[in-house]
C-alpha positions in Angstrom: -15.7 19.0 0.9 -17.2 15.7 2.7 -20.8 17.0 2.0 -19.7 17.2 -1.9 -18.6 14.2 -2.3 -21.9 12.6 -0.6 -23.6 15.1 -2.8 -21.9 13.4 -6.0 -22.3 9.7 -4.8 -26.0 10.2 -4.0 -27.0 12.0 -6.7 -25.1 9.2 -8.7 -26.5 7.2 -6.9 -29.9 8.6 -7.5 -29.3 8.9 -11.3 -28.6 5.2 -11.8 -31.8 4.0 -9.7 -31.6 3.5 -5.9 -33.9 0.7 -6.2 -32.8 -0.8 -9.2 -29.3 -0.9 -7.4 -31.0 -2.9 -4.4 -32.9 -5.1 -6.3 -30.0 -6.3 -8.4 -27.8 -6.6 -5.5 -30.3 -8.4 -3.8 -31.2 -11.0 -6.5 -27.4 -11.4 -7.3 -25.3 -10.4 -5.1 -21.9 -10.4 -8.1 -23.6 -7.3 -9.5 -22.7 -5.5 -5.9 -18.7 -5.2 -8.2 -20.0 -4.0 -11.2 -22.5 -1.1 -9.3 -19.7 -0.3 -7.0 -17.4 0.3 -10.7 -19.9 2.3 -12.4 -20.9 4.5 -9.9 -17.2 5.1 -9.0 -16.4 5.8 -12.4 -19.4 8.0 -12.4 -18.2 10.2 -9.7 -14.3 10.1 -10.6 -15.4 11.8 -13.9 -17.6 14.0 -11.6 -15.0 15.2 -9.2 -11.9 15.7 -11.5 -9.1 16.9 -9.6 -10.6 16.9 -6.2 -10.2 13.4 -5.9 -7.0 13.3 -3.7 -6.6 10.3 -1.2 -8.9 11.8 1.4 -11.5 12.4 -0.7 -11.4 8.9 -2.7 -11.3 7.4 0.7 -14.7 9.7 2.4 -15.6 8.4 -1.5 -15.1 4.8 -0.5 -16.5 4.8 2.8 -19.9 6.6 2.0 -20.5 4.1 -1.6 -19.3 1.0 1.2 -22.1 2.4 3.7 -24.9 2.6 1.2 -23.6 -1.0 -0.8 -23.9 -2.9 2.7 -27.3 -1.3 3.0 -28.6 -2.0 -0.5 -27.3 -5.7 -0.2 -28.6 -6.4 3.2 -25.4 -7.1 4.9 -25.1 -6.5 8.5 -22.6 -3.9 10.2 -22.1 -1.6 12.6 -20.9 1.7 11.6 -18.5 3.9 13.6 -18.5 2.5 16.5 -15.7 2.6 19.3 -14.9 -0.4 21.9 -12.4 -0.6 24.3 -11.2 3.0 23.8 -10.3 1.5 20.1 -12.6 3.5 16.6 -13.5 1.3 14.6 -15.1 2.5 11.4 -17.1 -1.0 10.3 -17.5 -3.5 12.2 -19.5 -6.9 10.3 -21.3 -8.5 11.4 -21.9 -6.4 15.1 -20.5 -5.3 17.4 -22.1 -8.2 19.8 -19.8 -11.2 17.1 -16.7 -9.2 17.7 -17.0 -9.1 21.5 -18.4 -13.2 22.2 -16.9 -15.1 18.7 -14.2 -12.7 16.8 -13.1 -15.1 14.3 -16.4 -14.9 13.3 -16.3 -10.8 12.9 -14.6 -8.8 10.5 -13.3 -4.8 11.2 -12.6 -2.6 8.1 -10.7 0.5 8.6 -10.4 3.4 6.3 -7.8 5.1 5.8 -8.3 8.5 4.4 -4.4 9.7 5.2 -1.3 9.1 6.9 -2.1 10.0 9.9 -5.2 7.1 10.2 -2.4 4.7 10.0 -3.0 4.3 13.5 -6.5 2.7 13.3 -4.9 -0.3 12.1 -3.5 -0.3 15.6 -7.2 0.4 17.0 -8.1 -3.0 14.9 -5.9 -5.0 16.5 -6.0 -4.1 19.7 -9.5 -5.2 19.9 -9.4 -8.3 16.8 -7.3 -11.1 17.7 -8.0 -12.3 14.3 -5.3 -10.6 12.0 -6.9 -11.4 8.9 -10.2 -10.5 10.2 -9.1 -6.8 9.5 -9.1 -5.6 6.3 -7.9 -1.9 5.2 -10.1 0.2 2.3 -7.5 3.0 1.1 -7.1 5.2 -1.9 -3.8 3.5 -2.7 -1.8 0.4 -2.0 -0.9 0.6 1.5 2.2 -1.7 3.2 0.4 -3.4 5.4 0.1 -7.0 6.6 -4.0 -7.3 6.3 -6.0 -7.6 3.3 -5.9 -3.9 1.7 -8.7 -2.9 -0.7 -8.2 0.1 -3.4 -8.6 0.7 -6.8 -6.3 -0.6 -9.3 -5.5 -3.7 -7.0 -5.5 -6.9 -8.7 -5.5 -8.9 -5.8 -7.9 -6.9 -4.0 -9.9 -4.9 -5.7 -12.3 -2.1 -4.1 -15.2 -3.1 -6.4 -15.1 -6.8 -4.8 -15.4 -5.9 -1.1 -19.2 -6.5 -0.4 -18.9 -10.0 -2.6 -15.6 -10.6 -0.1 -17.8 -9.4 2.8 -20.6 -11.5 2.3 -18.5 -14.6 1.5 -16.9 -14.3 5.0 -20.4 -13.9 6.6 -21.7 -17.4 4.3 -18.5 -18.7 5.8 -18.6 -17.8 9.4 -22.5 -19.1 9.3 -23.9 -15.0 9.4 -25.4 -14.4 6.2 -27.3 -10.9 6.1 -29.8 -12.6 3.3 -31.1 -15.6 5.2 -34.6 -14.0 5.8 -35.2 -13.8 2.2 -33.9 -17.0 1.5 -36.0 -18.5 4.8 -32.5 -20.4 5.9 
């Protein structure tokens, strides 16, 4: 079921224009929330009924993967510290452990049963707010929780929140282009 999904976003993916995704992401990085909509709406059409929680969520966490790719935005990707998984980590790994104010982790939470990463976040981020959740639907949590349908934080709007926290915590993924 996991390989379908990829197989939809990719070939999505592939259908719209890799490139033309990167290079419109990279010139402006506000088209990252409409590429993120349309090739969401492109697969939910795709995938009908499959598209329970845990699929929207392996969904989620594949388009977030290849969108912090395309836009140049550093992360580390499944990575576990102090016996705590940790499913993104931005900017490294190396942040997290010497400055974590200055690091974000995003968990995502494909079912009930993940609810415990959140735990795995915290344990290791001092930095409540520096933990934000990606989930199919709202969740009750006390962190900033990204899925589709929220108003306040919307899953299209996470790589334009992402790289905002980076400009803010002096860690911007685009400086080399930009020769800052």
């Amino acid at each position: 079921m996991t390989a379908d999904i990829k197989d939809i976003l990719y070939s999505t993916i592939d259908r719209i224009g890799k490139e033309k995704i990167r290079m419109e992401v990279i010139g402006e990085i506000e088209r990252s929330e409409q590429s993120c909509n349309e090739i969401l709406e492109k697969c939910k059409s795709r995938m009908g009924d499959q598209l329970d929680d845990e699929s929207f969520g392996t969904l989620c966490e594949a388009l977030l993967h290849f969108m912090l790719t395309a836009s140049l935005l550093p992360s580390e990707r499944k990575v576990n510290w102090k016996g705590a998984e940790l499913d993104l980590v931005v900017p490294s790994l190396k942040m997290l452990s010497k400055s974590p104010e200055k690091a974000l982790i995003i968990q995502i939470i494909k079912r009930n049963a993940e609810l415990t990463k959140i735990k795995h976040a915290q344990s290791v981020q001092p930095h409540n707010g520096n933990i934000w959740i990606v989930s199919a639907k709202r969740l009750e949590v006390n962190h900033k929780n990204y899925y589709l349908g929220s108003i306040q934080f919307p899953y299209s709007r996470i790589i334009l929140d992402i790289n905002a926290f980076l400009a803010c915590k002096g860690d911007r993924g685009l400086k080399l282009l930009h020769g800052q």
